[in-house]
Residue frames relative to the residue before (quaternion, step in Angstrom):
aa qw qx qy qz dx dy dz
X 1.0000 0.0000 0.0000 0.0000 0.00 0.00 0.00
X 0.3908 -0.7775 0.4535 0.1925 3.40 -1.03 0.93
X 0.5142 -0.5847 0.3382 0.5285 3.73 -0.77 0.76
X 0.6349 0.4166 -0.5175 0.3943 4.04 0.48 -0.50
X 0.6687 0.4196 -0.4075 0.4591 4.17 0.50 -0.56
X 0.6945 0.3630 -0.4062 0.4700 3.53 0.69 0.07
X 0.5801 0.3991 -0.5431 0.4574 4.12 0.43 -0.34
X 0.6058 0.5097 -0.5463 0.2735 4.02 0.72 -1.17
X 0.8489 0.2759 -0.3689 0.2593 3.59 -0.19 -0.82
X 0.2793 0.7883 -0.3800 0.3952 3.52 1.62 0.36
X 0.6053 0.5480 -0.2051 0.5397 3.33 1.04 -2.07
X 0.8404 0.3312 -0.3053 0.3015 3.53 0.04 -1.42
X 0.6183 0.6475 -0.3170 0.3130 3.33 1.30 0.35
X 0.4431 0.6310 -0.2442 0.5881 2.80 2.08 -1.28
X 0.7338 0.3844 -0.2454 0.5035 3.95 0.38 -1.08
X 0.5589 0.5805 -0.4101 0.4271 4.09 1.01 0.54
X 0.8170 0.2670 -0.2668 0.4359 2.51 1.11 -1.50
X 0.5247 0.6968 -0.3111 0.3774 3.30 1.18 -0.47
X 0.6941 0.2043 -0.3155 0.6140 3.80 1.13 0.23
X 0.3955 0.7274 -0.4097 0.3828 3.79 0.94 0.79
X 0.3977 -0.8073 0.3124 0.3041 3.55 -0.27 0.19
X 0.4245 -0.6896 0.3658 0.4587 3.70 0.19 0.98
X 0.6917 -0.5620 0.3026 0.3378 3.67 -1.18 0.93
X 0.5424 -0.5909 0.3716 0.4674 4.04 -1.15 0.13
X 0.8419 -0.4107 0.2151 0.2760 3.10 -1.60 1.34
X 0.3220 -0.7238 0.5404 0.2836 3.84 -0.55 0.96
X 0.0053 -0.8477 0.5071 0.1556 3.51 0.24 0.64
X 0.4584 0.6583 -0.3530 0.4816 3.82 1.38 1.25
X 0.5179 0.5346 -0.4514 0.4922 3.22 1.84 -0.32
X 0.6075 -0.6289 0.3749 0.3079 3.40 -1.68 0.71
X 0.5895 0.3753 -0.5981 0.3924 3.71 0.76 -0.06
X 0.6454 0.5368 -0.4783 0.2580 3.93 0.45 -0.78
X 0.6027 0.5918 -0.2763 0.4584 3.51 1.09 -0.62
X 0.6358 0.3098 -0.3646 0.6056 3.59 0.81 -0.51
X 0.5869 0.5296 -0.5432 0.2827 4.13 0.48 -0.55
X 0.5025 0.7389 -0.1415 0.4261 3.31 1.87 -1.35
X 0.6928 0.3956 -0.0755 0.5982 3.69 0.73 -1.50
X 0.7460 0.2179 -0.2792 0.5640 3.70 0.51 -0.08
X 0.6508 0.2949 -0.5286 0.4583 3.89 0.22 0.28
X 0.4546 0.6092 -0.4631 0.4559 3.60 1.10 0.07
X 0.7091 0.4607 -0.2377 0.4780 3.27 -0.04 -1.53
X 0.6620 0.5316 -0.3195 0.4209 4.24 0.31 -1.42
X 0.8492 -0.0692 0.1005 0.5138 3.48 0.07 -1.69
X 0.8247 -0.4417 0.1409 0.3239 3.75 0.33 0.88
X 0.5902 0.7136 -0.3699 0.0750 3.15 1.47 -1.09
X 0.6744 -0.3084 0.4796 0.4691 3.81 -1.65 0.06
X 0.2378 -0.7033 0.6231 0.2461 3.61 -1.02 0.52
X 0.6213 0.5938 -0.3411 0.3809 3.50 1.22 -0.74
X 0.4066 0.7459 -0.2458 0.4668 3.41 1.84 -1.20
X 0.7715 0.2027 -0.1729 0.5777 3.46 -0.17 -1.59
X 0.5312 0.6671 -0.4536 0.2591 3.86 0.14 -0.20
X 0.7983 0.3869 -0.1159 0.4467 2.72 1.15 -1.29
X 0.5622 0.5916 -0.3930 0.4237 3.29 1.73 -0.48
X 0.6841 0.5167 -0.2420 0.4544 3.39 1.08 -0.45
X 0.5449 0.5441 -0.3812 0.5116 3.54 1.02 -0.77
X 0.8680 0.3321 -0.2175 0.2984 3.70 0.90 -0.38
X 0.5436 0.7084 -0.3120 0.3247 2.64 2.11 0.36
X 0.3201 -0.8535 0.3119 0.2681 4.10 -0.38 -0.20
X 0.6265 -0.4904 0.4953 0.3487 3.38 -0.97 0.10
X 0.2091 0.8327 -0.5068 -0.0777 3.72 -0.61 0.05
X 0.3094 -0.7822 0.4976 0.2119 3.25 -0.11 1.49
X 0.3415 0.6417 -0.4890 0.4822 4.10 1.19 0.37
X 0.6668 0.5841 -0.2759 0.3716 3.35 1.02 -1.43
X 0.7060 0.5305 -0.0521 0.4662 3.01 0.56 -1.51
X 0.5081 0.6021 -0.4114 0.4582 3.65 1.10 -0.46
X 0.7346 0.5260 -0.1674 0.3945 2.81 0.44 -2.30
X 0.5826 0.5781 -0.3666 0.4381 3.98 0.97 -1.44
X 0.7588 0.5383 -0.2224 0.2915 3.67 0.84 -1.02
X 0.7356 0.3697 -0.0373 0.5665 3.11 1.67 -0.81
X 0.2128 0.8509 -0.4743 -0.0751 3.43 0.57 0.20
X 0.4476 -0.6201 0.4124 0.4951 4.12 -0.43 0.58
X 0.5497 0.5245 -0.5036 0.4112 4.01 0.61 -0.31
X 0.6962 0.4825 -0.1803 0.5001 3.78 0.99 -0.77
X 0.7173 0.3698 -0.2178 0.5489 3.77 0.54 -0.71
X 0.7763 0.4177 -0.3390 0.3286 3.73 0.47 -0.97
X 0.3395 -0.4754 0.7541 0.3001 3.65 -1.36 -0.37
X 0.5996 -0.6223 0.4163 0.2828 3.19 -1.06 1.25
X 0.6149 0.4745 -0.4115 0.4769 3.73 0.16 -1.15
X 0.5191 0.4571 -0.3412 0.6365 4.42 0.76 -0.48
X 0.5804 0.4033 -0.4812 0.5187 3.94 -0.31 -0.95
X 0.8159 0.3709 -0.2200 0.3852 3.19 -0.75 -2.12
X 0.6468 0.4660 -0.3851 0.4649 3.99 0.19 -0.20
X 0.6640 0.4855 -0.3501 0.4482 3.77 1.14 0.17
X 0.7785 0.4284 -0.1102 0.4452 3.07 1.52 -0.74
X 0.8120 0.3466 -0.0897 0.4610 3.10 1.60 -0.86
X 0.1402 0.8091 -0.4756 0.3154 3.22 0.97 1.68
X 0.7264 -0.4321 0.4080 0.3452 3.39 -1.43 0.44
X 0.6049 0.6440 -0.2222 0.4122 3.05 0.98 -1.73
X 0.7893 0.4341 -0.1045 0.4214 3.38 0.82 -1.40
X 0.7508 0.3199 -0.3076 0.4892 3.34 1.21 -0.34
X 0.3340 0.7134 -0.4132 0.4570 3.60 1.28 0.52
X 0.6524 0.4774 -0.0818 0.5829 3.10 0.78 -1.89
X 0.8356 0.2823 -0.3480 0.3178 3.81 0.84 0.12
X 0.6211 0.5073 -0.3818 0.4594 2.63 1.60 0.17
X 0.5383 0.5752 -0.3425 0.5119 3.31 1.05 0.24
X 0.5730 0.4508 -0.3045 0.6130 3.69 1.58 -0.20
X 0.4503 0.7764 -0.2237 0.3799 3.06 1.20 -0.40
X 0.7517 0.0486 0.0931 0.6511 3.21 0.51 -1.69
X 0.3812 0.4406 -0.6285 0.5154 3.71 0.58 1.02
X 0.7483 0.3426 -0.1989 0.5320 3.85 0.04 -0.91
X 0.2847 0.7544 -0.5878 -0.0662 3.92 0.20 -0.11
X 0.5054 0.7489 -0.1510 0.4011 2.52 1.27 -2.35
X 0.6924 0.3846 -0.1162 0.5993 4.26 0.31 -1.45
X 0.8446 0.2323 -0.2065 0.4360 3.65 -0.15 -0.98
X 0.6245 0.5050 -0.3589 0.4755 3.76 1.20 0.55
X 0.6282 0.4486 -0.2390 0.5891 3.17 1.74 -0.48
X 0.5743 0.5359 -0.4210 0.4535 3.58 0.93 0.14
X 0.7927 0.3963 -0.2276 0.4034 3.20 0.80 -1.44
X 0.3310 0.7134 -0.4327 0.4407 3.37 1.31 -0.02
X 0.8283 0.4001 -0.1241 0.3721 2.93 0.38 -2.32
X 0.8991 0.1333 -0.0054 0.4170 3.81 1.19 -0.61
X 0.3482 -0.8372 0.3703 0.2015 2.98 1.93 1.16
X 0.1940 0.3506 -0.7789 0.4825 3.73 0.45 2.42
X 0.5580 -0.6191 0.5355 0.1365 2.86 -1.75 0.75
X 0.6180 -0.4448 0.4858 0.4292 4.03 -0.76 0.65
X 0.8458 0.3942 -0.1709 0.3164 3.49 -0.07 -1.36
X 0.4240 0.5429 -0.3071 0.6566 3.51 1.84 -0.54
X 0.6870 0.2457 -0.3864 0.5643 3.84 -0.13 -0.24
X 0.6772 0.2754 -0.5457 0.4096 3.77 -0.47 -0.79
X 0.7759 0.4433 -0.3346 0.2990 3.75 0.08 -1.03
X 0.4595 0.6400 -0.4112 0.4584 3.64 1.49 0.20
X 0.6864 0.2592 -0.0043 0.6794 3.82 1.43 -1.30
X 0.3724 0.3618 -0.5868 0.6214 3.60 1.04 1.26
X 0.8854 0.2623 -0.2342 0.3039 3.58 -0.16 -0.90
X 0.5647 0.5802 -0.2944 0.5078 3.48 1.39 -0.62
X 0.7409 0.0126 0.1264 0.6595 4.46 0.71 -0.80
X 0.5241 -0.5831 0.5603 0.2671 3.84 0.14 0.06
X 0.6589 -0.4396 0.3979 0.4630 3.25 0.78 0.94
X 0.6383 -0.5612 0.2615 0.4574 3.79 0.78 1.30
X 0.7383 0.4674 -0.4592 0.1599 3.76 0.25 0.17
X 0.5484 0.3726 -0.3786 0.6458 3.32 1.65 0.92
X 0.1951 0.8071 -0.5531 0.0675 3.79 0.06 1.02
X 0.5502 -0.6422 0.3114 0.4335 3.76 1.33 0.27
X 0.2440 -0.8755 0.4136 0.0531 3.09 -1.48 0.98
X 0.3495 0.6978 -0.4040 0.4771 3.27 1.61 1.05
X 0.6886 -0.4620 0.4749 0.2946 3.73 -1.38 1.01
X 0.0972 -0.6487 0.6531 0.3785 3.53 -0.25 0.50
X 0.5048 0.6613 -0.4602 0.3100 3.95 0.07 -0.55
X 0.4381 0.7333 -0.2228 0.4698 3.65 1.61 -0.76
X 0.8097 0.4613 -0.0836 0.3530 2.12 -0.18 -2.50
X 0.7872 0.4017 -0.2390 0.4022 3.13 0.56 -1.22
X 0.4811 0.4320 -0.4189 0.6375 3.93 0.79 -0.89
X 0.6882 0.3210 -0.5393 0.3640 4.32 -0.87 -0.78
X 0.5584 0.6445 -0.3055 0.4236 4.26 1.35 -0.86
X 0.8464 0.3744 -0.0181 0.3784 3.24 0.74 -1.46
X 0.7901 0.1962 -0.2289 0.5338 3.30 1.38 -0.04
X 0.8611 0.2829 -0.1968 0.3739 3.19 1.09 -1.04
X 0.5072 0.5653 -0.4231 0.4941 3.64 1.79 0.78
X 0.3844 -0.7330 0.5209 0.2087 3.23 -0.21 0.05
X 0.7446 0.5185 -0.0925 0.4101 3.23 0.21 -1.08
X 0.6309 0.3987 -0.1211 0.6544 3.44 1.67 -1.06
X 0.5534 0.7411 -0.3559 0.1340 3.63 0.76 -0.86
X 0.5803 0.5304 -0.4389 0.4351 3.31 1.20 -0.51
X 0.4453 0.7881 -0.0425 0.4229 3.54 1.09 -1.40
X 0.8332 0.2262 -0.0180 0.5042 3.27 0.87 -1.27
X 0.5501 0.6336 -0.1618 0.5193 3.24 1.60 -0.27
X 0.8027 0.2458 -0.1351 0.5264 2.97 1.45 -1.01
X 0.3898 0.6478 -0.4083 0.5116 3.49 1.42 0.33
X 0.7505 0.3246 -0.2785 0.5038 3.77 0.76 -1.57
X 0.5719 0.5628 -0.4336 0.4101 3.66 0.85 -0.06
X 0.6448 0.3124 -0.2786 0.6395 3.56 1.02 -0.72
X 0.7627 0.3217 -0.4126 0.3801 4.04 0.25 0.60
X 0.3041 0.3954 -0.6550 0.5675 3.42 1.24 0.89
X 0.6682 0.5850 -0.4437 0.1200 3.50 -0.43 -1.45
X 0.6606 0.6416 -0.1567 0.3571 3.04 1.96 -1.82
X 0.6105 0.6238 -0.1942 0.4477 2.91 1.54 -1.64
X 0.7062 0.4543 -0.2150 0.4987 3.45 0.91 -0.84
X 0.6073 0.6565 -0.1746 0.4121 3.55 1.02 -0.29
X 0.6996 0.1552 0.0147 0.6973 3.07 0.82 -1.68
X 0.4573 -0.6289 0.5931 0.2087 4.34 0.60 0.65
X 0.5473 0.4416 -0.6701 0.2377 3.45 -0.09 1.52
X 0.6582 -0.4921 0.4701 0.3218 3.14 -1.62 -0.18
X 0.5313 -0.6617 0.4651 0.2519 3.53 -0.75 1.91
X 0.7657 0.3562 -0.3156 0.4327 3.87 0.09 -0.94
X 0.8340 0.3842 -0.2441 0.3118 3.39 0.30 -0.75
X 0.5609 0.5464 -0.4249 0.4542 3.56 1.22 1.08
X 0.2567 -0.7749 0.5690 -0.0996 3.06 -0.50 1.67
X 0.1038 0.6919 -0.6595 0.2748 3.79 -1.52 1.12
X 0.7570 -0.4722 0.3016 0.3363 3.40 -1.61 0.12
X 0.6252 -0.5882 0.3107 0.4082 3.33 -1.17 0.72
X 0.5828 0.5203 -0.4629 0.4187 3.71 1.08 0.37
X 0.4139 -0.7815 0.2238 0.4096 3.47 1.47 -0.60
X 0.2017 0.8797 -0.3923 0.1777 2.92 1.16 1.57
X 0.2289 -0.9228 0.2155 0.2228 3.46 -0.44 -0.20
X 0.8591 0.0806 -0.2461 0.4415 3.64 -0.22 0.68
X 0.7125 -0.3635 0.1426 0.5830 3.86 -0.25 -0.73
X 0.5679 0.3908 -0.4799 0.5427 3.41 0.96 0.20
X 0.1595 -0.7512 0.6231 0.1485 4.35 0.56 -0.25
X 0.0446 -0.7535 0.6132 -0.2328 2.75 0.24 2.38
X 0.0240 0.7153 -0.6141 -0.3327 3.65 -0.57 0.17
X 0.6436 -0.7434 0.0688 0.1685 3.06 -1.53 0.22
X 0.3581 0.6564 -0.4930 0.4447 2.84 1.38 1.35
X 0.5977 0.4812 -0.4173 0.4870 3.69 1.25 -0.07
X 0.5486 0.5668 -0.4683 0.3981 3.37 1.46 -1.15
X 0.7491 0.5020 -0.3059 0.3054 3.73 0.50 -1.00
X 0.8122 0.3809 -0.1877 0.4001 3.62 1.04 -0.76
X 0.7120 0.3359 -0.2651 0.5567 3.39 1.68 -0.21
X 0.5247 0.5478 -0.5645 0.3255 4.02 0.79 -0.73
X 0.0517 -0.7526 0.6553 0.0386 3.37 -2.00 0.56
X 0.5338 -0.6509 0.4636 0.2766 3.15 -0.71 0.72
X 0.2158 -0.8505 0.4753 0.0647 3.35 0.32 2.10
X 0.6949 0.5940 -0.0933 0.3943 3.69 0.93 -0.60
X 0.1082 0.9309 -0.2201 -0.2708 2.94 1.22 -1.40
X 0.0917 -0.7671 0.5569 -0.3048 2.93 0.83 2.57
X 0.4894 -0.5158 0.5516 0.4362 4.07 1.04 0.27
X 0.7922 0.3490 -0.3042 0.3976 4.40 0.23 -0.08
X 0.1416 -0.7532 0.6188 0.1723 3.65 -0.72 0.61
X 0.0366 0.6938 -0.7111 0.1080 3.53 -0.24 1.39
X 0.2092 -0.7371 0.6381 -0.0759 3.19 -1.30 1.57
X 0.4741 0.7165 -0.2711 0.4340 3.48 2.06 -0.10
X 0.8674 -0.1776 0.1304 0.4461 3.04 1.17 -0.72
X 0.4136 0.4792 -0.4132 0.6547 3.76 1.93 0.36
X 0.3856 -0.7627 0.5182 0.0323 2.86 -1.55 1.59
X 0.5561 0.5833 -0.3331 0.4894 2.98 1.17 -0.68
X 0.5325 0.5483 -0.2907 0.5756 3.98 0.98 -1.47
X 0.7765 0.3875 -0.2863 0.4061 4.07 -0.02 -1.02
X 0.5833 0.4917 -0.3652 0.5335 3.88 0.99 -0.80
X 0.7880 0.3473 -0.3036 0.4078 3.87 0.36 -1.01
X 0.7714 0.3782 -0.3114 0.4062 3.44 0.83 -0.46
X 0.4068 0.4617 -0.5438 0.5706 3.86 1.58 0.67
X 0.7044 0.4732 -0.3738 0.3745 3.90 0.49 -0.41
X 0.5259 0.3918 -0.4386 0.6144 3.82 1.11 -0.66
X 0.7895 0.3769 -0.4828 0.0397 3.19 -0.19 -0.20
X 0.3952 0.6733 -0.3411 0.5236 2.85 1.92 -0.37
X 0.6023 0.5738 -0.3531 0.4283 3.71 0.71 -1.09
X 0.8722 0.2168 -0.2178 0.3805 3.33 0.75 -1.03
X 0.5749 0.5266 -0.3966 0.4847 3.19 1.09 0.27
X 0.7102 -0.6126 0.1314 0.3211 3.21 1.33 0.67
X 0.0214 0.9207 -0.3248 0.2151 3.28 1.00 0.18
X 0.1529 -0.8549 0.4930 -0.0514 3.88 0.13 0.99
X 0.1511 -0.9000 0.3859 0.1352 3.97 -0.04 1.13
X 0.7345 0.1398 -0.2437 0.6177 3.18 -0.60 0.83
X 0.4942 0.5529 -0.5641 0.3631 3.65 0.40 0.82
X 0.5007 -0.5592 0.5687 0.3364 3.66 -1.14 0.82
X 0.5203 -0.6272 0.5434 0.2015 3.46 -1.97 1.06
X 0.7386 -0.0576 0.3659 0.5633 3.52 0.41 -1.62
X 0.2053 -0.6519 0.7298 -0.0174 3.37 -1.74 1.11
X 0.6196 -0.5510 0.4832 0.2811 3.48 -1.59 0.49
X 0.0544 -0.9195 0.3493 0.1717 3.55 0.32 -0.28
X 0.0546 -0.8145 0.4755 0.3279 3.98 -0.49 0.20
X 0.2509 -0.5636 0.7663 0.1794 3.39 -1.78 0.59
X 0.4217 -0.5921 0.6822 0.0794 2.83 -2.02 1.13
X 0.8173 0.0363 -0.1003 0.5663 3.18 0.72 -0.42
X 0.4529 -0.6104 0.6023 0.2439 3.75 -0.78 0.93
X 0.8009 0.3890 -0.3536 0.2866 3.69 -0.15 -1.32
X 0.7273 0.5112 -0.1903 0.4165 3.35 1.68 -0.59
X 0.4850 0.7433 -0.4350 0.1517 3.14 1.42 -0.27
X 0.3747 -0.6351 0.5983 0.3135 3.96 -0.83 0.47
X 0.2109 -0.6730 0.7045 -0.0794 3.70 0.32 1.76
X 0.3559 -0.4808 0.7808 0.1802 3.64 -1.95 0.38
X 0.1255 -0.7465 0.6535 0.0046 3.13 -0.67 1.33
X 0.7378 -0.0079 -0.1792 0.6508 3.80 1.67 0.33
X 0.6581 -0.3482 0.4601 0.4838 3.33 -2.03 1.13
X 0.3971 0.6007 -0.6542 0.2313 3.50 -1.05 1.13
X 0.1744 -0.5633 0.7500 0.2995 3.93 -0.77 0.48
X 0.2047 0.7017 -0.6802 0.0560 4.01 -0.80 0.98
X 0.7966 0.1773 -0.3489 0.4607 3.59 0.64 0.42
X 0.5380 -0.5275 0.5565 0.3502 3.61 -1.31 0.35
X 0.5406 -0.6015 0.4809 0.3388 3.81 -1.55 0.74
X 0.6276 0.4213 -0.4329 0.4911 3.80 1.45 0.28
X 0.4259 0.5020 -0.4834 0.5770 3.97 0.98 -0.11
X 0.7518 0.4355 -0.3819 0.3150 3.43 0.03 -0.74
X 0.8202 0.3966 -0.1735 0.3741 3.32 1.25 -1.41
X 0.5149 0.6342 -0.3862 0.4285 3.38 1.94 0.41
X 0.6101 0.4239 -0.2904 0.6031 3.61 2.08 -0.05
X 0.5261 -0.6973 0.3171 0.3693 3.53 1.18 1.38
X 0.5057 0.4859 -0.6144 0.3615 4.08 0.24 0.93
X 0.3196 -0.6754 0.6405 -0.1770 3.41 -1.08 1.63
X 0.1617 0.6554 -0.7351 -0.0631 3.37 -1.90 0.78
X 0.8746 -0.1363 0.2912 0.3629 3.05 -1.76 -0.27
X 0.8184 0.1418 -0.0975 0.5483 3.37 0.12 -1.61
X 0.7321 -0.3723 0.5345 0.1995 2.30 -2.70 0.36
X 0.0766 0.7263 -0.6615 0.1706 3.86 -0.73 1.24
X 0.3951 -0.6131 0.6362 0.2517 3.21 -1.19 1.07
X 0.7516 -0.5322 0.3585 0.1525 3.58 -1.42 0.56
X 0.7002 0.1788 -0.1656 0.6711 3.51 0.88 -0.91
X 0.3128 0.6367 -0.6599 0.2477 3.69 0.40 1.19
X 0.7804 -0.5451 0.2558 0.1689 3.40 -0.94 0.44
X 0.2079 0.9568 -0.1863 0.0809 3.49 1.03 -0.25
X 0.0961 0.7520 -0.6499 -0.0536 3.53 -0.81 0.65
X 0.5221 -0.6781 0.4903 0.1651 3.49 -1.74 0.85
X 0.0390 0.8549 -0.5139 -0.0594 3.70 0.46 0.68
X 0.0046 -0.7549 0.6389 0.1478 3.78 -1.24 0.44
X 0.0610 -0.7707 0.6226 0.1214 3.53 -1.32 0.85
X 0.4961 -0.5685 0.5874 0.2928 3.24 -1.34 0.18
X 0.3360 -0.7524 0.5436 -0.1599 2.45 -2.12 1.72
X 0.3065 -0.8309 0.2020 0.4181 3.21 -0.03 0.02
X 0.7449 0.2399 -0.4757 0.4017 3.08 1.30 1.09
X 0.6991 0.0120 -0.1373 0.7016 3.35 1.06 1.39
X 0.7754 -0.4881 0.2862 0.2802 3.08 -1.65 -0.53
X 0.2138 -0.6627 0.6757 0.2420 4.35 -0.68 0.25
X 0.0564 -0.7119 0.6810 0.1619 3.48 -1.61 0.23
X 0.1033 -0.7624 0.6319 0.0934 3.63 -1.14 0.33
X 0.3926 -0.5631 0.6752 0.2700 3.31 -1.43 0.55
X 0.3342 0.7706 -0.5411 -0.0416 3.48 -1.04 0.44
X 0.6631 -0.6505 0.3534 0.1105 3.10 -1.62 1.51
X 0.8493 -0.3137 0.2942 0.3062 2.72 -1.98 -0.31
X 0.5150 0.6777 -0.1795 0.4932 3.47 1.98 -1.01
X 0.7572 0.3896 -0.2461 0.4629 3.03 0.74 -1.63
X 0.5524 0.5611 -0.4716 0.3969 3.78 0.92 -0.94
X 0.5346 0.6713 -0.3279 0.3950 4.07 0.90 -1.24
X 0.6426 0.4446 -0.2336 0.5786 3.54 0.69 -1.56
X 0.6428 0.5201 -0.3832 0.4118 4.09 0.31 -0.60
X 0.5022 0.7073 -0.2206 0.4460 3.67 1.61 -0.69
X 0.7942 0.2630 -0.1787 0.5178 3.31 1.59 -0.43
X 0.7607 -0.2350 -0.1444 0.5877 3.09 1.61 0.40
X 0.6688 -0.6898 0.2548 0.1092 3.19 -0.84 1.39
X 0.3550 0.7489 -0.2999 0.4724 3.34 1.84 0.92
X 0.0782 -0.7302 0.5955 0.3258 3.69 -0.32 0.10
X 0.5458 0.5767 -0.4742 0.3802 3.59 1.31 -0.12
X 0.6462 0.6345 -0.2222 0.3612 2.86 0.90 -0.73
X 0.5547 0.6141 -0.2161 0.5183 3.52 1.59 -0.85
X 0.8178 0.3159 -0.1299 0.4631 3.11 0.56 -1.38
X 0.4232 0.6012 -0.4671 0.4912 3.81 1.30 0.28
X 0.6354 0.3058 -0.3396 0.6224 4.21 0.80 -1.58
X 0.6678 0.3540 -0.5369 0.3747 3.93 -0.41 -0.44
X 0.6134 0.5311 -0.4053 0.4213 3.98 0.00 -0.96
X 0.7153 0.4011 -0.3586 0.4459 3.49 0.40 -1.72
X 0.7042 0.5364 -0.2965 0.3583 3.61 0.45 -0.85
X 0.5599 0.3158 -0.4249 0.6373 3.79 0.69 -0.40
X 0.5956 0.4419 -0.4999 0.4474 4.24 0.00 0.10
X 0.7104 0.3756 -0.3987 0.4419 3.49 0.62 -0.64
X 0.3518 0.7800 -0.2177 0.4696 3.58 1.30 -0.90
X 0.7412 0.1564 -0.0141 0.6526 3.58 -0.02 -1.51
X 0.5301 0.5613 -0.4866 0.4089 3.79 0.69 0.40
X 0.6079 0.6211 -0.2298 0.4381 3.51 0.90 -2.04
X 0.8080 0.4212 -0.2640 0.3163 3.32 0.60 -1.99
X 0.3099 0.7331 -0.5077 0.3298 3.89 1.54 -0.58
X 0.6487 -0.3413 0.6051 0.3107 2.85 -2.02 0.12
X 0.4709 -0.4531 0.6388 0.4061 3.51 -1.54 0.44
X 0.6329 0.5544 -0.4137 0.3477 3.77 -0.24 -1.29
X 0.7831 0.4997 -0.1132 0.3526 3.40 0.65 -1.91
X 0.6263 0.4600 -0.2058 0.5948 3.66 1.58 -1.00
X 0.7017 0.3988 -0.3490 0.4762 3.60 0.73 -0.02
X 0.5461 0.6939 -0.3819 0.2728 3.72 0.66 -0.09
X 0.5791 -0.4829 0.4352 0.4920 3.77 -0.70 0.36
């Protein structure tokens, strides 16, 4: 046998196992045993219980792909915003729209977040729940907590605060499923948010974020509520820069300057803004150069649910589309 007929069936092995999933959790190695010995010891649980939830849980090197590559991290914005801000997608919200009025008028009433700020939270986060992810959060979270490194703290404490959930809200550890970060349903709560913001939107005594709309609209609004949120306040403005090389960009989510610090280093918008408003200078990429925005106190709020200004400025954008959708004519919003 030649060395090239002997590496070929080598390769095609290396490329088996290498898209295989790494085997179930060693639940004998010594960090899993202390994770084990200290959610015991903290909040009561069965050690045999979590043993076994883990002994059946898995690595997924899918996981780990996705962890490596997020689209907030890989894309140029003008790409981002071209996933999110599609016809397709604002149809589908305005039709989520007026399925939920009744619920998403009685929230915003009740906690001055706008309708359109929820739908465009579960437009961008699951398509309005019909892409909510099909991985174990248990996985997700064990592939986070032991076999990433980098995430591991993160993951550890997430699967600690989803027994707690599991035990709380009386589901079944294996058979909840979510994104490869281990979020969950159409709002992609993990499950420390599931625990400190869901509310019982209905009030059936259950906060299901899996699949009650009414539960998923109020508990994207507390959270906004509690992450501070500011009604009737504007989100973000286009902004100009005279000079690009000089612009005082926000190199972090921070409000660190005021919309008059900004406008004494000649960057200007449209609207009318009292001076000691809050303010950060953001710049994204276009595809034929660069866009800047002023964004607020709102927009910093929206960052509260994920730690992206692309990401911010995808739920605010989609939302003023749904917005300038609602306000259309009927005649004009119904047409091909």
């Amino acid at each position: 046998m030649t060395r090239k007929t002997l590496l070929a069936p080598l390769a095609g092995l290396c490329l088996l196992l290498g898209s295989a999933p790494l085997p179930a959790l060693d639940t004998t190695r010594a960090d899993v045993r202390a994770f084990v010995a200290n959610l015991s010891a903290r909040h009561g649980f069965d050690a045999v219980y979590l043993e076994n939830v883990l002994a059946e849980s898995r690595t997924q090197q899918k996981i780990i792909d996705a962890l490596d590559r997020p689209a907030e991290k890989t894309k140029p914005w003008f790409e981002y915003r071209d996933i999110f801000i599609t016809d397709k997608r604002i149809r589908a919200g305005q039709a989520f729209l007026d399925e939920h009025a009744a619920s998403l008028d009685e929230v915003a009433q009740q906690t001055g977040v706008p309708a359109e700020i929820i739908a465009a939270i579960v437009g961008v986060e699951t398509f309005y729940g019909r892409i909510t992810g099909n991985f174990r959060v248990v996985d997700a979270l064990v592939t986070q907590g032991f076999d990433y490194p980098s995430r591991a703290k993160f993951g550890r404490s997430q699967l600690e605060q989803f027994f707690l959930l599991v035990k709380e809200e009386g589901f079944e550890a294996g058979a909840l499923t979510g994104s490869y970060a281990g979020a969950m349903g159409p709002p992609q709560f993990i499950p420390s948010s599931y625990r400190a913001y869901a509310v019982d939107g209905d009030g059936d005594g259950q906060r299901d974020l899996l699949g009650n709309w009414d539960d998923i609209i109020a508990s994207v609004a507390n959270y906004f509520v509690a992450h501070r949120w500011k009604a009737g306040e504007p989100v973000a403005f286009p902004a100009q820069v005279p000079d690009a090389d000089e612009a005082p960009v926000t190199k972090r989510l921070k409000l660190s300057e005021t919309v008059g610090s900004l406008q004494q280093r000649g960057i200007s918008t449209d609207a009318e803004l009292i001076d000691d408003t809050p303010a950060m200078l953001l710049r994204f990429e276009v595809a034929d150069g660069d866009e800047y925005w002023l964004a607020l106190h709102n927009f910093y709020v929206i960052t509260r649910y994920n730690r992206s200004q692309m990401y911010a400025l995808a739920v605010y954008q989609l939302a003023s589309e749904l917005a300038a959708a609602q306000a259309a004519p009927k005649v004009a919003r119904s047409a091909p």
